[in-house]
C-alpha positions as CSV (number, residue, x, y, z in Angstrom):
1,X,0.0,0.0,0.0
2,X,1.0,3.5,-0.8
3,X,1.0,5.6,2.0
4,X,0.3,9.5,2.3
5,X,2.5,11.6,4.3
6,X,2.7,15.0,5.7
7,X,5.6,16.6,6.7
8,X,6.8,19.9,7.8
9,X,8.6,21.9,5.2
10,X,12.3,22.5,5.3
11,X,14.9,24.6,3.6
12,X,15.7,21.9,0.9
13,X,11.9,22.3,0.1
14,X,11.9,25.5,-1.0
15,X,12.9,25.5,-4.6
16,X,10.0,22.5,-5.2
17,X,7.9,25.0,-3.3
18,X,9.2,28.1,-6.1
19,X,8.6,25.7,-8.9
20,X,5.3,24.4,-8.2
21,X,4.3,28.0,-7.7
22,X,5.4,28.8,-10.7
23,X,3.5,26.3,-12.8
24,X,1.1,27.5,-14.8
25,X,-1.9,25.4,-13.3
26,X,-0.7,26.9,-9.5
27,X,-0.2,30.4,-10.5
28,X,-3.9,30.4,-12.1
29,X,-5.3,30.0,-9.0
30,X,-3.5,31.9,-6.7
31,X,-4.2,36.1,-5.6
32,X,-0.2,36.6,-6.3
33,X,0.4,35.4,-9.7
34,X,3.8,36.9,-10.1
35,X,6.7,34.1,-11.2
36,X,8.9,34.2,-8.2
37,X,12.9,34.3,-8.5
38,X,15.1,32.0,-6.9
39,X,16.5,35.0,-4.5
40,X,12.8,35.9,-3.8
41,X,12.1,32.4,-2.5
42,X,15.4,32.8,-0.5
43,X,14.1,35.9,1.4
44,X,10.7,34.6,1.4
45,X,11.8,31.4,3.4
46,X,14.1,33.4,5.7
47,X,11.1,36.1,6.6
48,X,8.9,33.0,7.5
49,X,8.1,33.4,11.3
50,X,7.2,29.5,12.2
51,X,4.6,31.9,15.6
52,X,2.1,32.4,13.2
53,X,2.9,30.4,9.8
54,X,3.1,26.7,9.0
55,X,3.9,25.2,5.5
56,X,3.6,21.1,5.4
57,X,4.6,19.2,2.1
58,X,2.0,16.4,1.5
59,X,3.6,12.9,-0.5
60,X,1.8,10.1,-1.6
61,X,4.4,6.9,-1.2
62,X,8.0,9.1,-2.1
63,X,6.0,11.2,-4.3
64,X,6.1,14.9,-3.2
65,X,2.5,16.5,-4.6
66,X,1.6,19.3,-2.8
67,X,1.7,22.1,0.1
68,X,-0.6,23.1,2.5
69,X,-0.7,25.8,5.3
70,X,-1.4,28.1,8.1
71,X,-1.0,31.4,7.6
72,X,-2.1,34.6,9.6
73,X,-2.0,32.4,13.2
74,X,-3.1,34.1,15.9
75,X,-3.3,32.0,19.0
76,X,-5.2,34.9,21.5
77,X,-8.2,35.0,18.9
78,X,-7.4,31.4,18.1
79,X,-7.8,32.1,13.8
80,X,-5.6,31.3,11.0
81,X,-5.7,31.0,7.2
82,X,-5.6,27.9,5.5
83,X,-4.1,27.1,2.3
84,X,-3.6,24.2,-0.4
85,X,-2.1,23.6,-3.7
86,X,-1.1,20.8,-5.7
87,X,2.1,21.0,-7.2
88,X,1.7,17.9,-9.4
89,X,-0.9,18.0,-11.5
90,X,-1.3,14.4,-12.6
91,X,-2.9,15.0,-8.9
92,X,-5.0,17.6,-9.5
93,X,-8.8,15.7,-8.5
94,X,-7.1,13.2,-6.4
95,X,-8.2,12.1,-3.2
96,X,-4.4,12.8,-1.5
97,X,-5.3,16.7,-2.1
98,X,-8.5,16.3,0.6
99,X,-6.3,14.1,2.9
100,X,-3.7,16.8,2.9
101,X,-6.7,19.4,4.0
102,X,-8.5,16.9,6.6
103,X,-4.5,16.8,7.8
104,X,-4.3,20.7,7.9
105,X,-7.5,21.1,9.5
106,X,-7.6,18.7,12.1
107,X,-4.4,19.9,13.0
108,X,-5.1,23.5,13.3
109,X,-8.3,23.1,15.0
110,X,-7.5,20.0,17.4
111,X,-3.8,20.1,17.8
112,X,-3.2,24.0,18.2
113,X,-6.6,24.4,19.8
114,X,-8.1,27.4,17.0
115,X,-11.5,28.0,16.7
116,X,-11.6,29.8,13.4
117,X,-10.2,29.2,10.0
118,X,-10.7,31.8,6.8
119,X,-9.6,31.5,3.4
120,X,-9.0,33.4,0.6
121,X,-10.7,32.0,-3.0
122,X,-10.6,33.4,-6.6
123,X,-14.5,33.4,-7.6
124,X,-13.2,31.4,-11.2
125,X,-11.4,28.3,-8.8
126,X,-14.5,26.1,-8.7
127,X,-12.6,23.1,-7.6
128,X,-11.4,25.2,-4.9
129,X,-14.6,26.5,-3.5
130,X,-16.6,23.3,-3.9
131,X,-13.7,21.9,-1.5
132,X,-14.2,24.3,0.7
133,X,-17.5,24.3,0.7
134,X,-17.2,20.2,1.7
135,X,-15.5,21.5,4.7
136,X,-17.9,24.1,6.0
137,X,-16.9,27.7,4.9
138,X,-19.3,29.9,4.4
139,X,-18.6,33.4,2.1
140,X,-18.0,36.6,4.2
141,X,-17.8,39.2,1.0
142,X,-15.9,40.0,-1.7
143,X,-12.2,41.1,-1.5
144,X,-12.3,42.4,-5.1
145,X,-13.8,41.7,-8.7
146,X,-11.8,38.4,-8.6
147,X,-11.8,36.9,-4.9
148,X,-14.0,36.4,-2.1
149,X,-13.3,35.6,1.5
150,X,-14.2,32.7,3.2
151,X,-14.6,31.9,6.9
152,X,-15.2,28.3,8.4
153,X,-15.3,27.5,12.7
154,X,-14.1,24.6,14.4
155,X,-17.7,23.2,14.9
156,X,-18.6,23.6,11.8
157,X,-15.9,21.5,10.0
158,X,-16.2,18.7,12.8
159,X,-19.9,18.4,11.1
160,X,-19.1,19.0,7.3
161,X,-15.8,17.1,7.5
162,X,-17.5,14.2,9.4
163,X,-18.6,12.2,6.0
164,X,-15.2,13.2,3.9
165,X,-13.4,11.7,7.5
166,X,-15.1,8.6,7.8
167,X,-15.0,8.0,3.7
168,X,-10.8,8.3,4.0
169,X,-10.2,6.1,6.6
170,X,-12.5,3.5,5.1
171,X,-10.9,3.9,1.6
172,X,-7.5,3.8,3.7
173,X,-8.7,0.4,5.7
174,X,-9.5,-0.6,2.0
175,X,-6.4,-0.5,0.7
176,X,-4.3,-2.1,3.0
């Protein structure tokens, strides 16, 4: 059996991280759509402060295929911004990319003990909102023309989620 993995991402990551964001199918979907030098990434990496951000890499066997993360933390008001993209896109509509968000979530919610999660989602990224809306967001308002903000609280992804949980750990039971 193939097993998925999350891990927390590291300095060698950070030029797979710069050239998945630079893909064509990544950029599309993303507020900043800029392509991002090498030196960029370096300063990007470097500014990270891990208080109130969290990048994971998610694999699939030794397969690297995406990132998620936590952005924006604030443990007092107990929020954050969650984030996903798939790097590979022979992955693009599978399964490993909910795993990787059930991961995120639970985490953020259960393991750092926040209560409320918002995201950030161009209006044209109908995979991404139809995700989203599997987990529980609901639309605040419109940032601009182009995206709209999402927010999502801890009691209402344990409900939504319930369903997408149960179905991965039966199709993970299956394929043992």
């Amino acid at each position: 059996m193939i097993k998925a993995s999350l891990r927390t991402m590291a300095f060698d990551d950070i030029q797979l991280i710069r050239y998945w964001r630079n893909l064509d199918h990544v950029r599309r979907c993303m507020g900043v759509t800029d392509y991002i030098e090498r030196n960029k990434q370096l300063e990007w990496f470097e500014s990270l402060n891990n208080d109130i951000v969290r990048y994971f890499i998610f694999s699939l066997g030794p397969k690297d295929i995406g990132c998620v993360n936590l952005t924006k933390i604030n443990f007092p008001e107990k929020i954050f911004e969650g984030g996903i993209f798939c790097g590979d896109p022979t992955f693009l509509n599978h399964w490993i990319n909910i795993w990787a968000c059930i991961k995120i979530y639970n985490y953020a919610f259960f393991d750092l003990n926040l209560e409320t999660a918002y995201a950030r989602i161009l209006q044209d990224n109908k995979p991404a909102l139809s995700l989203n809306k599997s987990l529980g967001y609901k639309f605040i308002e419109d940032i601009n023309q182009k995206m709209g903000y999402f927010v999502l609280k801890r009691d209402e992804y344990v409900v939504a989620s319930e369903k997408i949980q149960r179905y991965l750990r039966d199709f993970v039971k299956q394929s043992i």
